[in-house]
Chimera marker file (.cmm) of the C-alpha trace (Angstrom):
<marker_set name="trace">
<marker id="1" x="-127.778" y="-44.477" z="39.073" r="1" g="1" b="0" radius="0.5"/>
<marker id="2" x="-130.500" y="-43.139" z="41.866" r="1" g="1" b="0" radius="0.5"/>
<marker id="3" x="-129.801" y="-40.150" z="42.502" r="1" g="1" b="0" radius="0.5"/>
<marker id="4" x="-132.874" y="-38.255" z="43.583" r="1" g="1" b="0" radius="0.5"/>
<marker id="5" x="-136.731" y="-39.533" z="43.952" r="1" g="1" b="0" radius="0.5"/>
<marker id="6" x="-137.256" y="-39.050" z="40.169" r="1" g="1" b="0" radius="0.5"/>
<marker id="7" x="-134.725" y="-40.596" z="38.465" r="1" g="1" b="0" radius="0.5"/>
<marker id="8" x="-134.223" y="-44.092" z="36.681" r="1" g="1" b="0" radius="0.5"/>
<marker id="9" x="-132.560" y="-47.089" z="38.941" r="1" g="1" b="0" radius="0.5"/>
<marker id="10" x="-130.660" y="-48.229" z="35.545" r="1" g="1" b="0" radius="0.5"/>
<marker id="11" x="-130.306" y="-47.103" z="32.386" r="1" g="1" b="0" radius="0.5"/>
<marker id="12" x="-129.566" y="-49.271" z="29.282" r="1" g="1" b="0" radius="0.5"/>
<marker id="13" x="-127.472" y="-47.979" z="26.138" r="1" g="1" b="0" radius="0.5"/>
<marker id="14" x="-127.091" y="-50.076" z="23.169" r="1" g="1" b="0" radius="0.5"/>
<marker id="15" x="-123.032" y="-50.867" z="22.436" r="1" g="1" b="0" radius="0.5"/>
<marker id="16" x="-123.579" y="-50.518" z="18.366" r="1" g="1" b="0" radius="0.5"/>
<marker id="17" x="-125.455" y="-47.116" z="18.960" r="1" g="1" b="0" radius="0.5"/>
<marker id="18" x="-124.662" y="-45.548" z="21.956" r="1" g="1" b="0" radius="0.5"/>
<marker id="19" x="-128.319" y="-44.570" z="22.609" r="1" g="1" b="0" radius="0.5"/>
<marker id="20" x="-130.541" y="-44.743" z="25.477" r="1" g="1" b="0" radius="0.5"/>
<marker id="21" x="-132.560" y="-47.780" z="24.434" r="1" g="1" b="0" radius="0.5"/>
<marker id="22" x="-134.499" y="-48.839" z="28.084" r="1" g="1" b="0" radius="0.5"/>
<marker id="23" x="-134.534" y="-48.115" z="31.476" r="1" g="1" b="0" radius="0.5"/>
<marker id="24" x="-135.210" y="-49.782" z="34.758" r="1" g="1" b="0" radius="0.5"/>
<marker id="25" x="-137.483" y="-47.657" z="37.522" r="1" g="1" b="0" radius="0.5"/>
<marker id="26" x="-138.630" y="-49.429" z="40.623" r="1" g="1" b="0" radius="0.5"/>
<marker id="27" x="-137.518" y="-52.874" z="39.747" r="1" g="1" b="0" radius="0.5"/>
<marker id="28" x="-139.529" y="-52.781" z="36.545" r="1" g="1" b="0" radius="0.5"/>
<marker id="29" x="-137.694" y="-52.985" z="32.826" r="1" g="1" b="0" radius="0.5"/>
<marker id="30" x="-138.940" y="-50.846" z="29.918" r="1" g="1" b="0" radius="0.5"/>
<marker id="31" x="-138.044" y="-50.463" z="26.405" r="1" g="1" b="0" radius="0.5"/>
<marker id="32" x="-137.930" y="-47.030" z="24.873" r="1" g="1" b="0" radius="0.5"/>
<marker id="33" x="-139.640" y="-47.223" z="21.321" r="1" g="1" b="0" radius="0.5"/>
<marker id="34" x="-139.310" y="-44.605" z="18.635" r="1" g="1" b="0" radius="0.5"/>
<marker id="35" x="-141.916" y="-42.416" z="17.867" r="1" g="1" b="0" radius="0.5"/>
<marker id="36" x="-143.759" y="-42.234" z="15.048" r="1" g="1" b="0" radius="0.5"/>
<marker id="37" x="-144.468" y="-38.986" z="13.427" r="1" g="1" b="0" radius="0.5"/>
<marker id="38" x="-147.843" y="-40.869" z="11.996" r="1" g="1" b="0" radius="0.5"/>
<marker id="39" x="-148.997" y="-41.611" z="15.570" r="1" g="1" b="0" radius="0.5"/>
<marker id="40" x="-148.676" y="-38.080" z="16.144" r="1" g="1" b="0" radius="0.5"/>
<marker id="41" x="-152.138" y="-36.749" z="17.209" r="1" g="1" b="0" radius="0.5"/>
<marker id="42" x="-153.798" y="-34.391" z="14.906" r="1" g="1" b="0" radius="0.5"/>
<marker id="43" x="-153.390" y="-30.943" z="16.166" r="1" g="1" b="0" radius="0.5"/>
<marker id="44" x="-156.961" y="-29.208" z="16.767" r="1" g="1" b="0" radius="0.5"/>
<marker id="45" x="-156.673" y="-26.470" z="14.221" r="1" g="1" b="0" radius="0.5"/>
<marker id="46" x="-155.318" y="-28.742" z="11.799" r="1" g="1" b="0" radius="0.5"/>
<marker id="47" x="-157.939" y="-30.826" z="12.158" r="1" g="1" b="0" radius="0.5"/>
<marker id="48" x="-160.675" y="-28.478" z="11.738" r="1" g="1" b="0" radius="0.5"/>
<marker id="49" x="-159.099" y="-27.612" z="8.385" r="1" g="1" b="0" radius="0.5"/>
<marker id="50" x="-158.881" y="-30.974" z="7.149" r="1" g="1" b="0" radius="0.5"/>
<marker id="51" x="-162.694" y="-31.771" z="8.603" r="1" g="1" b="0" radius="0.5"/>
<marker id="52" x="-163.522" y="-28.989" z="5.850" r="1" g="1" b="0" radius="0.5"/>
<marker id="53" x="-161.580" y="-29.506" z="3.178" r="1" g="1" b="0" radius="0.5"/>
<marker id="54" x="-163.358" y="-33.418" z="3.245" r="1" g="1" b="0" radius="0.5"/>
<marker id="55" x="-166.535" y="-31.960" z="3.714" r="1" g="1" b="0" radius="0.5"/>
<marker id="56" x="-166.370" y="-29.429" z="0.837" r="1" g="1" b="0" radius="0.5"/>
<marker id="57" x="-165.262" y="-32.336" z="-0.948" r="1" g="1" b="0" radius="0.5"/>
<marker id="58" x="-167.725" y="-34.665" z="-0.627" r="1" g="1" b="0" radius="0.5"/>
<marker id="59" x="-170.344" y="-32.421" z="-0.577" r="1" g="1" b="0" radius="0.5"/>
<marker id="60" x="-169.304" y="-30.245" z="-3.325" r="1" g="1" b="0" radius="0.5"/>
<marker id="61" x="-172.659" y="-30.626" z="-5.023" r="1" g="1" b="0" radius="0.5"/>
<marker id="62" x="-174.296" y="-29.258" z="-1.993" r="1" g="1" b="0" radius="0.5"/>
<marker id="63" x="-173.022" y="-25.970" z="-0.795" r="1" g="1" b="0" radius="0.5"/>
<marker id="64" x="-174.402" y="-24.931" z="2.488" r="1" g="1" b="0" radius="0.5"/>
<marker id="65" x="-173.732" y="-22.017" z="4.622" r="1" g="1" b="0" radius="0.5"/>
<marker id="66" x="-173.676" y="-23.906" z="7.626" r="1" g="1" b="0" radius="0.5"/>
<marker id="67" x="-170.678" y="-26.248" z="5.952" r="1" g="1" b="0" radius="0.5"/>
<marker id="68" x="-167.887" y="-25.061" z="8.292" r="1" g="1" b="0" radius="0.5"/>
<marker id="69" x="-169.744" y="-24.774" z="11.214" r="1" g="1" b="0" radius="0.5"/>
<marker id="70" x="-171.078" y="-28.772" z="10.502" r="1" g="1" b="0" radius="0.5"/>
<marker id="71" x="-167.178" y="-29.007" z="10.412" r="1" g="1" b="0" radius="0.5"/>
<marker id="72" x="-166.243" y="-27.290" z="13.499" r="1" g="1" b="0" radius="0.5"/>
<marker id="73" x="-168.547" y="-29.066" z="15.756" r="1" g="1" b="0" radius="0.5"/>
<marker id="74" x="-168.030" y="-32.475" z="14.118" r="1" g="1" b="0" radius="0.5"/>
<marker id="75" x="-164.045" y="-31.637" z="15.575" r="1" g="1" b="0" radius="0.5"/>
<marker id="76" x="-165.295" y="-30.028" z="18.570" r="1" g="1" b="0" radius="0.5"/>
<marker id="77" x="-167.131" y="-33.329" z="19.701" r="1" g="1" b="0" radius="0.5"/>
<marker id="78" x="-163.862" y="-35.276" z="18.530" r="1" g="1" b="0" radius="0.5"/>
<marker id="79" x="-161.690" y="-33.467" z="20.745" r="1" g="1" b="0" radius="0.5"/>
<marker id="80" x="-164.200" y="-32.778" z="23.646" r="1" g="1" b="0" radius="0.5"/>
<marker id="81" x="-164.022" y="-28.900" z="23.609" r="1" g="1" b="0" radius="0.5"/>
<marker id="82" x="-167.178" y="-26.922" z="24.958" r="1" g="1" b="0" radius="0.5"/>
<marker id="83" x="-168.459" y="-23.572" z="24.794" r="1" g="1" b="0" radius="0.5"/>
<marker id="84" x="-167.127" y="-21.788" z="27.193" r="1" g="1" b="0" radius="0.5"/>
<marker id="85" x="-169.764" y="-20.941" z="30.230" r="1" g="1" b="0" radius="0.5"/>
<link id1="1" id2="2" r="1" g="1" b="0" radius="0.2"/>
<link id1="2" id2="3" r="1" g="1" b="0" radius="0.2"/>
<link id1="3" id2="4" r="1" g="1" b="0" radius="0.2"/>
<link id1="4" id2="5" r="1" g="1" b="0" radius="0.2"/>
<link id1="5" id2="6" r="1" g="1" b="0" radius="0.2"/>
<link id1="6" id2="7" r="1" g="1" b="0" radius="0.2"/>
<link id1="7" id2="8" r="1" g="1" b="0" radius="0.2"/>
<link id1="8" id2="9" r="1" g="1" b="0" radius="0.2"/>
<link id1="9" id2="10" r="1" g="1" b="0" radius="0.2"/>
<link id1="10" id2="11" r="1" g="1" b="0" radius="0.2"/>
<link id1="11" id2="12" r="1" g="1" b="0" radius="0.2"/>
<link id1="12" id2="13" r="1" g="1" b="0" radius="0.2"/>
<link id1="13" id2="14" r="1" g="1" b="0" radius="0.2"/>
<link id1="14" id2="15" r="1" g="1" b="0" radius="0.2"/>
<link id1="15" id2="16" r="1" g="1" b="0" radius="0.2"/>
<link id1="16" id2="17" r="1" g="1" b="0" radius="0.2"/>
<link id1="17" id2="18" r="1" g="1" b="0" radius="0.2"/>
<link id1="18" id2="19" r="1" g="1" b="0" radius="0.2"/>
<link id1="19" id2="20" r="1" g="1" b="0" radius="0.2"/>
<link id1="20" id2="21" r="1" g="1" b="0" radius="0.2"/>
<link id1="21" id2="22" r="1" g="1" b="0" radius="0.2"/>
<link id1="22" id2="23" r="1" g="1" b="0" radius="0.2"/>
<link id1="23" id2="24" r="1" g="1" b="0" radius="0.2"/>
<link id1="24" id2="25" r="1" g="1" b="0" radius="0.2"/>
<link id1="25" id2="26" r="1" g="1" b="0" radius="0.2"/>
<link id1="26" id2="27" r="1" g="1" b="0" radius="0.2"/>
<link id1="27" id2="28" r="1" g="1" b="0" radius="0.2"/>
<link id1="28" id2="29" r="1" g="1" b="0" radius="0.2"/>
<link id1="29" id2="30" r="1" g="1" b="0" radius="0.2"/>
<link id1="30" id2="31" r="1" g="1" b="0" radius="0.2"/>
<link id1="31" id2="32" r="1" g="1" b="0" radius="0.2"/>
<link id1="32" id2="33" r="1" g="1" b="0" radius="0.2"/>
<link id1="33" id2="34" r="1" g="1" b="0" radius="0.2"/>
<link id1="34" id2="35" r="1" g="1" b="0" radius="0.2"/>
<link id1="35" id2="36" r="1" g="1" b="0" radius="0.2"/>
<link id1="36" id2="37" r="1" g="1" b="0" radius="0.2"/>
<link id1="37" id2="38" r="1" g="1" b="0" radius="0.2"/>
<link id1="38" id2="39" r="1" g="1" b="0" radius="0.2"/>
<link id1="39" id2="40" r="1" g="1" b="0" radius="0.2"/>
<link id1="40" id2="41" r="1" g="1" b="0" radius="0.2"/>
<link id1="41" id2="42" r="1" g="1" b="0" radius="0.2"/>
<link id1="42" id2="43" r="1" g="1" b="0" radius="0.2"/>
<link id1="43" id2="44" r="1" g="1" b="0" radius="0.2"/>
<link id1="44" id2="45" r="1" g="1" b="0" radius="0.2"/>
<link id1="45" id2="46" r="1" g="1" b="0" radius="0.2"/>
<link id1="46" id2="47" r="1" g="1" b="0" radius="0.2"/>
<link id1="47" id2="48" r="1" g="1" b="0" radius="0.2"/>
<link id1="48" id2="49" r="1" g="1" b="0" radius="0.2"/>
<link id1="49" id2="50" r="1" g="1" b="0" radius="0.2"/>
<link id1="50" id2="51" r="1" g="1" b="0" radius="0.2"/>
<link id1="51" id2="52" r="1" g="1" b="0" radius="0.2"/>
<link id1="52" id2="53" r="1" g="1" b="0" radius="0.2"/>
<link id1="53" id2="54" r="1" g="1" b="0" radius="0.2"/>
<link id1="54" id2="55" r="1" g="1" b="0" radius="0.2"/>
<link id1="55" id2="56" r="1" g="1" b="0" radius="0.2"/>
<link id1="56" id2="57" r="1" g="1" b="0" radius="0.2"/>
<link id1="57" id2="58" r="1" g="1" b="0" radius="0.2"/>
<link id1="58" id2="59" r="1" g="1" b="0" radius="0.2"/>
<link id1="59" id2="60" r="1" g="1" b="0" radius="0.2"/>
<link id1="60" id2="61" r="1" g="1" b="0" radius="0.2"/>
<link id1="61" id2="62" r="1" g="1" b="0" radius="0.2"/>
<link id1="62" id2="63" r="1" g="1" b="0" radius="0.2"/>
<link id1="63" id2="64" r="1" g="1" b="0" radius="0.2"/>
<link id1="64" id2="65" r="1" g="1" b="0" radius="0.2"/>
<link id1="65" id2="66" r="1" g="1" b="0" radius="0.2"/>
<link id1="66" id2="67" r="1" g="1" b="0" radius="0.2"/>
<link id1="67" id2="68" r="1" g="1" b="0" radius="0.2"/>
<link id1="68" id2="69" r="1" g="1" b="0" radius="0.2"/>
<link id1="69" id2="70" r="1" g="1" b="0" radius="0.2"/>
<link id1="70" id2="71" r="1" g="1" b="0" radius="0.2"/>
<link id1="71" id2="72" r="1" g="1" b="0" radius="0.2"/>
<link id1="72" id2="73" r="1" g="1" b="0" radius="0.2"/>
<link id1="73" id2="74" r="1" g="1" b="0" radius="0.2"/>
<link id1="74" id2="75" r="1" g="1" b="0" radius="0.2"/>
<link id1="75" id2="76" r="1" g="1" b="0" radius="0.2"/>
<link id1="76" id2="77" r="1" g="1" b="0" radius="0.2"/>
<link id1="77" id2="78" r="1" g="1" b="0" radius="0.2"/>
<link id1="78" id2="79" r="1" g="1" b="0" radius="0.2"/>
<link id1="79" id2="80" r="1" g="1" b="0" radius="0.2"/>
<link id1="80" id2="81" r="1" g="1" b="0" radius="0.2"/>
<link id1="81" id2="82" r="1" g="1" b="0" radius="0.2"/>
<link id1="82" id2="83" r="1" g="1" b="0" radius="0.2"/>
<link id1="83" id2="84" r="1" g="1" b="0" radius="0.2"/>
<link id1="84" id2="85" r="1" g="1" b="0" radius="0.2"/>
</marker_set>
């Protein structure tokens, strides 16, 4: 099945199914798994809102101005974004 420089050397389809279920690419076998929606990484915005709503939560005894900031740079450190220079 080569057919240009990016393509598979085989591909395997299951008989009950009919779906792509592995491949073979440079001599090497791999299994295509399904994906999860749970290993689905949080998306950045999301995860700022959730980071607040837990923090409002736990803290709700506490309210400090500087609660959704705490937030935001709890997820900015998570996900490795800086101020821009």
């Amino acid at each position: 099945m080569k057919i240009g420089d990016d393509t598979f050397d085989d591909i395997y389809v299951s008989k009950e199914t009919g779906k792509v279920v592995g491949v073979m690419l440079n001599g090497r076998d791999y299994k295509l798994v399904p994906f999860r929606e749970c290993d689905n990484p949080m998306a950045y915005k999301m995860a700022k809102k959730k980071t607040r709503e837990i923090l409002s939560s736990l803290f709700n005894e506490i309210y400090s101005p500087n609660m959704n900031e705490l937030a935001d740079r709890i997820v900015d450190c998570v996900y490795r974004k800086e101020d821009e220079k």
